[in-house]
C-alpha positions as CSV (number, residue, x, y, z in Angstrom):
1,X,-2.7,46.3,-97.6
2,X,0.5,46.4,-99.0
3,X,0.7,48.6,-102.4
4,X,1.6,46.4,-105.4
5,X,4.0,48.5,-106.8
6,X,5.9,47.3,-103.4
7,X,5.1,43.7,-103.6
8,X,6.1,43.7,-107.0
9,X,9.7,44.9,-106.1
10,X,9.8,43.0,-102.8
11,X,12.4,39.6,-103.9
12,X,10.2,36.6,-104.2
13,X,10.4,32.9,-104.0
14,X,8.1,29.8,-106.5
15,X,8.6,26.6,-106.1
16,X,5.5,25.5,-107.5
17,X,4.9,26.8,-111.2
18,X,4.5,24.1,-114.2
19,X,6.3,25.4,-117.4
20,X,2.8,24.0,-119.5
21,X,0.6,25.8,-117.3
22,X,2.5,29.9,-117.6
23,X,2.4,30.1,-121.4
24,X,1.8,33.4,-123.2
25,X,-1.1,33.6,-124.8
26,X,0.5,34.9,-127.9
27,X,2.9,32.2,-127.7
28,X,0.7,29.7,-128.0
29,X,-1.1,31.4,-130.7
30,X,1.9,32.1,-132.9
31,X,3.4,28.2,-132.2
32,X,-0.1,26.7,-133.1
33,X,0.2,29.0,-136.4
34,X,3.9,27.7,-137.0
35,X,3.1,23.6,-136.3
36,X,-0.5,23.5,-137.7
37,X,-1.9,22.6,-134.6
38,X,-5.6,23.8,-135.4
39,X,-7.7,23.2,-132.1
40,X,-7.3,26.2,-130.0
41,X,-10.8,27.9,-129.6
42,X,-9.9,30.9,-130.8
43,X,-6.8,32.6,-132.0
44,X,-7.2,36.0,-131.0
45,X,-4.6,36.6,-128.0
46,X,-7.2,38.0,-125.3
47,X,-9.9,36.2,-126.0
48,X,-7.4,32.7,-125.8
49,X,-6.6,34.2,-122.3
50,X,-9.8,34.7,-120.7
51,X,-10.8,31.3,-122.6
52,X,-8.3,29.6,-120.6
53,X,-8.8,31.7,-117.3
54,X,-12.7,30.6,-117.7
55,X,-12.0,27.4,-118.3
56,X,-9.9,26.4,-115.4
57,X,-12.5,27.9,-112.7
58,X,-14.8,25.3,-112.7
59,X,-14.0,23.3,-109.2
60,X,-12.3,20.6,-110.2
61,X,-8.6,19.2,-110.8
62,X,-9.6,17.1,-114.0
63,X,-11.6,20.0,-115.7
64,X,-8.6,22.2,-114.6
65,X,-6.5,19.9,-116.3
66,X,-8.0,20.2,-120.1
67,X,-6.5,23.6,-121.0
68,X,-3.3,22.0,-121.0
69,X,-3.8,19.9,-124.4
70,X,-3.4,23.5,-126.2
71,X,-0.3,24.4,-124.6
72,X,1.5,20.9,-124.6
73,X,0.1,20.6,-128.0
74,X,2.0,23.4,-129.3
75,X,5.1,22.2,-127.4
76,X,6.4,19.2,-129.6
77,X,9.8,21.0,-131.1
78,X,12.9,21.8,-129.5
79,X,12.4,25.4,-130.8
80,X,9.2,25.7,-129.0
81,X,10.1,24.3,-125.9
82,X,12.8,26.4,-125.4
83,X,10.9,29.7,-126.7
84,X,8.3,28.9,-124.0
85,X,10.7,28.2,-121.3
86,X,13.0,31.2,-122.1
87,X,10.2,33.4,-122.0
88,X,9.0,31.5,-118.5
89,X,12.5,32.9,-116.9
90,X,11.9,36.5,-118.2
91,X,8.5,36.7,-117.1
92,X,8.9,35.4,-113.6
93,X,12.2,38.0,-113.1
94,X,10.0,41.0,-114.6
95,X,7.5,40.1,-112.0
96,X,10.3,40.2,-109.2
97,X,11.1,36.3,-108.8
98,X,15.0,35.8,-107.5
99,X,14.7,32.3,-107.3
100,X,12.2,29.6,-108.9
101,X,12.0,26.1,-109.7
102,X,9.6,25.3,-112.9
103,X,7.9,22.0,-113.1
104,X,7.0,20.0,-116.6
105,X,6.7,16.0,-117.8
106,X,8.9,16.0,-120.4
107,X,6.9,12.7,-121.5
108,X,3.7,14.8,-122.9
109,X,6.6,16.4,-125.3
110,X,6.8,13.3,-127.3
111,X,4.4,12.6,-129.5
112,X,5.7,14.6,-132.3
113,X,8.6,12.1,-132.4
114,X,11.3,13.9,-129.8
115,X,13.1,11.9,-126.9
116,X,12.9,12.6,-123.4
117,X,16.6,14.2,-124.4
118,X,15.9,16.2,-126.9
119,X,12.9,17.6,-124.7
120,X,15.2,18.3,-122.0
121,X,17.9,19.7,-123.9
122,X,15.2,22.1,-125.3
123,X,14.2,23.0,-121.8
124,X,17.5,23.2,-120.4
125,X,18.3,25.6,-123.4
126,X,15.4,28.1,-122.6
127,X,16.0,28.5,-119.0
128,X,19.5,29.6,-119.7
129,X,18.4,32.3,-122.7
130,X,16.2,33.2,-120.6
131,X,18.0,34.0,-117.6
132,X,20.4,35.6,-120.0
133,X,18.3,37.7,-121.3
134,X,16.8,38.9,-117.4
135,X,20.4,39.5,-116.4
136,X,21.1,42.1,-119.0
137,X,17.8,43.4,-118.4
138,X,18.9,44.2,-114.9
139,X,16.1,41.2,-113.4
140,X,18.9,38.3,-112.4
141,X,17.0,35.2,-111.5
142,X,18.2,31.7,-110.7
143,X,15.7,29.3,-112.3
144,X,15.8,25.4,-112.0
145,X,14.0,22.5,-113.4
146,X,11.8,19.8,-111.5
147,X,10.7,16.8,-113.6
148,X,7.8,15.6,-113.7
149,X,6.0,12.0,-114.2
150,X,2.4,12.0,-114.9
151,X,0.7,9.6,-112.4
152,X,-1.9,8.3,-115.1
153,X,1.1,6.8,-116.6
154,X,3.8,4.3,-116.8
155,X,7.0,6.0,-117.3
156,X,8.1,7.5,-113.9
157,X,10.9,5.2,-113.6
158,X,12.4,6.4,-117.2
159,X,11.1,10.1,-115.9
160,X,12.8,9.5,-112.8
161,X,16.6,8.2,-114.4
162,X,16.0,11.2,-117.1
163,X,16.1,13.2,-114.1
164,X,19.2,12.3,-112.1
165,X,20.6,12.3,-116.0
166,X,19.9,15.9,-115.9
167,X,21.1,16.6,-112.3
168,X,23.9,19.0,-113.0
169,X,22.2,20.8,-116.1
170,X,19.9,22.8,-114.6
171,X,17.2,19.8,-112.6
172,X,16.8,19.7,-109.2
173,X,14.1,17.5,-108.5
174,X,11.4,14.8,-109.2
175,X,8.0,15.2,-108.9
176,X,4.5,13.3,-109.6
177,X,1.5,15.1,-111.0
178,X,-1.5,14.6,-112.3
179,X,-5.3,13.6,-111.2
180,X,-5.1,12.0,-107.5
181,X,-8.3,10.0,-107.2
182,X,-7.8,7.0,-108.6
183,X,-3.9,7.0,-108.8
184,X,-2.3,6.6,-105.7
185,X,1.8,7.6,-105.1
186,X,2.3,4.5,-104.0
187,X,1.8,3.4,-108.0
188,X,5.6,4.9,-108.6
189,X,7.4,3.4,-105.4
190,X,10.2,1.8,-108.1
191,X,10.8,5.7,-109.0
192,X,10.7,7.1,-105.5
193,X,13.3,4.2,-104.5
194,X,15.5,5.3,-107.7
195,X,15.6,8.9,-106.4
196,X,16.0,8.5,-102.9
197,X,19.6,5.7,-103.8
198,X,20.5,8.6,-105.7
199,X,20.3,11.1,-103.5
200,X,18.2,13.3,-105.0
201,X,15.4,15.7,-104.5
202,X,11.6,14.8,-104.2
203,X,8.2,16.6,-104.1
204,X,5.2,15.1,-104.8
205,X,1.7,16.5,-105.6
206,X,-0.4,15.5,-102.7
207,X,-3.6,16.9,-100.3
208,X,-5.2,18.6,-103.4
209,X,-8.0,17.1,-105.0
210,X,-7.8,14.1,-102.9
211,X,-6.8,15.0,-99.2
212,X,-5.2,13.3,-96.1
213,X,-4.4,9.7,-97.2
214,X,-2.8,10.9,-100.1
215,X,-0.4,13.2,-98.0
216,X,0.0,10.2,-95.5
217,X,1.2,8.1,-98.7
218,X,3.4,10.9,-99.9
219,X,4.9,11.1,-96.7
220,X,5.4,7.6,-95.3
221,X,5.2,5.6,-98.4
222,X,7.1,7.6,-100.5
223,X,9.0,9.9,-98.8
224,X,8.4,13.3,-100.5
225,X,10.7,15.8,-98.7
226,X,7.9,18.7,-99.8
227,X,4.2,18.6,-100.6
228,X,2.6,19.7,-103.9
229,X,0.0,21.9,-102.6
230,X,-0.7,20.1,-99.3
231,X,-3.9,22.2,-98.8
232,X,-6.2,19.2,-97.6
233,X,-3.7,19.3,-94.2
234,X,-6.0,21.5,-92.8
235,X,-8.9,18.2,-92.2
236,X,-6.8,17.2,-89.4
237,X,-6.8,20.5,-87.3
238,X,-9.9,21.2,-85.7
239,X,-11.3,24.6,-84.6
240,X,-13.2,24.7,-81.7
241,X,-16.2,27.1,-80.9
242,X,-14.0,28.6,-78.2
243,X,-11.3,29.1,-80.7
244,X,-8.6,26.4,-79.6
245,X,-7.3,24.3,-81.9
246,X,-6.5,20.8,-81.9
247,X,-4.1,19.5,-84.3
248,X,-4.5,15.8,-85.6
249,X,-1.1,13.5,-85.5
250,X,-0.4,13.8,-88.8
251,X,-0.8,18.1,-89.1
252,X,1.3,17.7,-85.9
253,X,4.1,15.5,-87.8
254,X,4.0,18.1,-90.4
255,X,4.5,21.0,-88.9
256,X,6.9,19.3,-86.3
257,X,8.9,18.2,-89.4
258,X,9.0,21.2,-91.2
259,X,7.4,19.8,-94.2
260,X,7.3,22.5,-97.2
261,X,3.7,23.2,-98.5
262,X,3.9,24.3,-101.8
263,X,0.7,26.1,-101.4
264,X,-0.9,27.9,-104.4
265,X,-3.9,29.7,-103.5
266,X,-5.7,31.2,-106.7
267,X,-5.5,28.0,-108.4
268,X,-6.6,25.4,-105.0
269,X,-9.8,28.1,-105.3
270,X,-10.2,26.8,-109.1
271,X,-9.7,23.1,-108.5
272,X,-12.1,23.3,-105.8
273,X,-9.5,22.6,-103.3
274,X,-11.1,25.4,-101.2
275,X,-14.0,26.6,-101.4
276,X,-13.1,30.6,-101.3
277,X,-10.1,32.6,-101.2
278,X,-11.5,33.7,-97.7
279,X,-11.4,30.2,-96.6
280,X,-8.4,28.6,-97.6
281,X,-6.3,27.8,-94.9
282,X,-3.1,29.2,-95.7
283,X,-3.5,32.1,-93.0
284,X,-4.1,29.3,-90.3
285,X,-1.5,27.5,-91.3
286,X,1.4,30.4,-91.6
287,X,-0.3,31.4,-87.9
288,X,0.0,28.0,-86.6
289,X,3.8,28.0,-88.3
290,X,3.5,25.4,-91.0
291,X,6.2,25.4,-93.2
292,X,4.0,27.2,-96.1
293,X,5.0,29.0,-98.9
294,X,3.1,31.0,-101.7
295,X,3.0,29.3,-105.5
296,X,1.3,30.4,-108.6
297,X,1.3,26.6,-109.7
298,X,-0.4,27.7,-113.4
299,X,0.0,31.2,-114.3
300,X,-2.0,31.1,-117.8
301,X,-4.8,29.2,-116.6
302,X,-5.4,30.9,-113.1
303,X,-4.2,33.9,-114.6
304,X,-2.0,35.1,-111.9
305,X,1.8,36.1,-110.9
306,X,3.5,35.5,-107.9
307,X,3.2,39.2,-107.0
308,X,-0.7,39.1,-108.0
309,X,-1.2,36.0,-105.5
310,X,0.9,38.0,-102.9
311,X,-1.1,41.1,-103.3
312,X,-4.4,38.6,-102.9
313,X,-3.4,37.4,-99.6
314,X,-2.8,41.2,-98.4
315,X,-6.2,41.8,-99.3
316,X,-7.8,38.8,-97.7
317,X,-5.7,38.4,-94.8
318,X,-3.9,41.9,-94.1
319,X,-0.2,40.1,-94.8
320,X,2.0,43.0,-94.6
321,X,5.9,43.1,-95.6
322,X,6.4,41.0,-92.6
323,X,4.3,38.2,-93.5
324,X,5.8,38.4,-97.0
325,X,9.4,37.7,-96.1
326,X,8.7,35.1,-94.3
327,X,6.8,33.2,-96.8
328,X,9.9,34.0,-99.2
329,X,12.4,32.8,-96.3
330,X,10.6,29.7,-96.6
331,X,10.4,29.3,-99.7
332,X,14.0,30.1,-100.0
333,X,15.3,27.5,-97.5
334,X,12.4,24.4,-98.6
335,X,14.0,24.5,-102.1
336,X,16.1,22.6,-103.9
337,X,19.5,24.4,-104.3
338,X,22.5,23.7,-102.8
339,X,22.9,25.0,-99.4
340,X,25.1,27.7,-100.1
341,X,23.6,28.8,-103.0
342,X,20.3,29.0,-100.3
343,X,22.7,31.3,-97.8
344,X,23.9,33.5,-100.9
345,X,20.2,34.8,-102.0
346,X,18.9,34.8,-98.3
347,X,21.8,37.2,-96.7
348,X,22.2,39.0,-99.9
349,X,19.2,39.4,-101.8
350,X,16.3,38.5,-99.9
351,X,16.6,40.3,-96.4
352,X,18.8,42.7,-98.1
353,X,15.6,43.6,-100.4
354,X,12.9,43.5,-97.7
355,X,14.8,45.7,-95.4
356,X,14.8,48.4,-98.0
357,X,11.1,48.1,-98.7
358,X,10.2,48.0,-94.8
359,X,12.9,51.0,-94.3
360,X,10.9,52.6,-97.3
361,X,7.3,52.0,-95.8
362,X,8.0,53.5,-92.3
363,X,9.7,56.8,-94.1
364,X,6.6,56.9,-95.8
365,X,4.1,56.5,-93.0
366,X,2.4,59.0,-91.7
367,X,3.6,61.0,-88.4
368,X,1.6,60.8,-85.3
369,X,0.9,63.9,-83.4
């Protein structure tokens, strides 16, 4: 098992992490205080936390989903958008992230009167304080924006324009969230279309709650270049009792095409994606060399980091240092940033890092006599 002092240092990867979903307890606390907002259960700071924690372990996406009234609740002014997503960019570099892209429908910001402008302004504003403010605390991190449309809803083709309006301030992508039964992908094809003429960027949450239709639709109907979650993949590969596998046509397609799965495993445990840490299918997958990465999709309510969902999958599945870079190179090369940018942290922050930390681990080990 790798030591998590090590995995905390090692340079790591998100492209999965929703800005709503990785509030600071206090934060919410101290905005409800400042707005009025008066429906949080309680408004001491560690009892909110595990209130939140317990809250989203109960098996299912749509009971998962209902902590996030508090937090969006208390994000309905420029001040405290950017508040929460300054302190998103410090708190993914202090836990050892190089490179992330942060999700959030900037529609559930508007009820208090703001534009889909002013919310991304807001947002737009954070990120940069808070990479600021990770620089000159020695912690450099490049953080990006993915918008979101909420697939219960109507706007995705305004979401989707609001977007490519943000393309060169700080977005990167489009996404669709939100509960799956019930409300297909195929709902937004108007906003897929839009993004695709405009040659931009497109994941799509898909193969959570529902499973392989809803990754077919992503795929084919849609054309999602990466798969939110994806975790449901694993109904069309079949173990047999002699141990082969068999891999359906659509695992196969995939894997053949190198389709990211933006995998997050603490949270797919929650949802009821999976039903244990030991059986989620993330170690099959990397073995049978799926495009996966590692996510922490909500940090408040699963109450994880990246390095705590690394340091998980050492426990459960013996990843060592190896294992770990590779999930970061993947990560690194499925996201959304220009491809030189991609180069520039893989040759000179990423293997750089890991080589010191695998140089450091075999001066440590033990010699054999």
């Amino acid at each position: 098992m790798v030591a998590q002092t090590t995995i905390r240092r090692a340079p790591k990867v998100l492209l999965h992490d929703h800005l709503d979903g990785g509030l600071r307890p206090a934060t919410v606390i101290e905005l409800a205080r400042d707005s009025g907002y008066d429906a949080l259960p309680t408004t001491d700071a560690e009892e909110l936390g595990r209130w939140f924690r317990q809250g989203a372990d109960r098996k299912s996406l749509e009971l998962y989903l209902e902590g996030f009234d508090h937090t969006v609740g208390v994000m309905q002014t420029p001040d405290a958008i950017a508040r929460v997503a300054s302190e998103c960019a410090q708190d993914l570099a202090a836990d050892g992230v190089v490179y992330a892209e942060v999700r959030y429908a900037p529609e559930l910001s508007t009820t208090g009167g703001l534009s889909l402008d002013e919310v991304m302004k807001a947002w737009m504003d954070g990120f940069r304080d808070g990479s600021d403010a990770a620089s000159a605390a020695g912690r450099p991190i490049v953080v990006r924006a993915i918008v979101t449309a909420m697939r219960q809803f109507a706007r995705s083709v305004e979401i989707a324009e609001l977007a490519v309006r943000f393309r060169d301030h700080g977005v990167v992508g489009f996404d669709v969230a939100g509960p799956e039964a019930g409300f297909p992908p195929t709902r937004h094809l108007d906003a897929f279309q839009l993004i695709h003429r405009a040659n931009f960027h497109l994941t799509i949450h898909a193969g959570e709650a529902f499973g392989l239709p809803s990754i077919w639709e992503a795929l084919q109907w849609c054309g999602a270049e990466r798969l939110g979650h994806g975790v449901r993949i694993v109904d069309d590969i079949t173990t047999e009792t002699d141990g082969r596998i068999t891999m359906g046509r659509l695992a196969t397609y995939v894997r053949d095409r190198r389709v990211p799965l933006e995998m997050c495993p603490t949270s797919n445990v929650h949802t009821g994606a999976v039903a244990s840490m030991e059986e989620h299918p993330i170690d099959l997958l990397r073995r049978l060399r799926f495009r996966v990465t590692v996510n922490t999709d909500n940090r408040l309510m699963s109450g994880v980091t990246l390095s705590s969902e690394f340091e998980t999958l050492s426990r459960t599945f013996h990843f060592g240092l190896d294992e770990m870079q590779w999930l970061t190179l993947n990560a690194m090369k499925s996201s959304f940033a220009p491809f030189d940018q991609r180069l520039r942290l893989i040759n000179g922050v990423i293997k750089p890092g890991y080589a010191r930390l695998i140089a450091d681990a075999v001066a440590e080990a033990p010699t054999v006599v």
